[in-house]
C-alpha positions in Angstrom: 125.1 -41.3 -147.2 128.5 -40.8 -146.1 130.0 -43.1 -142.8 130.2 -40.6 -140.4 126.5 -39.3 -141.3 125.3 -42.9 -140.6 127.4 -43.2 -137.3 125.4 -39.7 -136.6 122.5 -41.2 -137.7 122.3 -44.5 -135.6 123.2 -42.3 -132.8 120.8 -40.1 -132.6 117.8 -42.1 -133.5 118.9 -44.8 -130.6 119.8 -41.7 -128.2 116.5 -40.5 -129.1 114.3 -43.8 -128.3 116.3 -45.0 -125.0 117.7 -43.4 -121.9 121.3 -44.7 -122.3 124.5 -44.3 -120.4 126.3 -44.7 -123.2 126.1 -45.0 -126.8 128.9 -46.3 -129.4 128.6 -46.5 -132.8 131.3 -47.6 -135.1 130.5 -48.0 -139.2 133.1 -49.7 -141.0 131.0 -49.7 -144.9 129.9 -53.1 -144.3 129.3 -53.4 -140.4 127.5 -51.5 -137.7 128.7 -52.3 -134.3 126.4 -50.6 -131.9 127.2 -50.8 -127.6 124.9 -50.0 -125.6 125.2 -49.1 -121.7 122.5 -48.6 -119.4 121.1 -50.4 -116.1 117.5 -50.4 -117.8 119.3 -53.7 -119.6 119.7 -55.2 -116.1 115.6 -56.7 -116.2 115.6 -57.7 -120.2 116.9 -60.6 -121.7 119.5 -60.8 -124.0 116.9 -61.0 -126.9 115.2 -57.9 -125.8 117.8 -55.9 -125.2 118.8 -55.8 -128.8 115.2 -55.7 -129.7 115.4 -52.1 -127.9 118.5 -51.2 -129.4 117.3 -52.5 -132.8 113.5 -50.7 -133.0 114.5 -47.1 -133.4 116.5 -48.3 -136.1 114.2 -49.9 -138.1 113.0 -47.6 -141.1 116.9 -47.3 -141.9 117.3 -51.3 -141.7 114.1 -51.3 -144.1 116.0 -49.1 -146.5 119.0 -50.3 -146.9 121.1 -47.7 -145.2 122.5 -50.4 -142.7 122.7 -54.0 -143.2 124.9 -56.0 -140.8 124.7 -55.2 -137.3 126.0 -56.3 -134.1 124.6 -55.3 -131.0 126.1 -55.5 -127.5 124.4 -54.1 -124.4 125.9 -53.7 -121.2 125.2 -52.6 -117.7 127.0 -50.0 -115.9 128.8 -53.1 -113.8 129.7 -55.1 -117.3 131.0 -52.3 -119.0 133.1 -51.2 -116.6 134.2 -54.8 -116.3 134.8 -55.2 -120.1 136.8 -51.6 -120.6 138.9 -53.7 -118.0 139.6 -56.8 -119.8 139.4 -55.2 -123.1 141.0 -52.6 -123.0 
């Protein structure tokens, strides 16, 4: 499977499973960094707000179509806040 399929992929499988904001995926071969925005993160912990990220991904973590992945959720407030700073 080619990057930008996977990138589609992860997309539309955590688009799919979660009522998100905003979704970025970036796929560099060997690393899938996923951010995540929406204020349903503002009850979870940290743990479980990648657990939610990470569950609709499962059956392509099992194959082996992604490996490595980092996960960073935000609300509305910190991504605004880290566009901001980060930019």
């Amino acid at each position: 499977m080619e990057v930008g399929e996977i990138e589609t992929l992860v997309n539309k499988l955590i688009n799919e499973a979660l009522e998100l904001d905003e979704v970025h995926v970036t796929f560099d071969g060997s690393q899938c960094r996923i951010n995540a925005v929406s204020d349903m993160f503002d009850d979870l912990s940290r743990v479980k707000r990648q657990q939610a990220v990470l569950k609709p991904l499962a059956d392509i973590i099992k194959d082996g179509t992604i490996h490595a992945i980092t996960v960073k959720t935000f609300n509305k407030a910190q991504w605004k806040r880290d566009k901001l700073f980060n930019s």
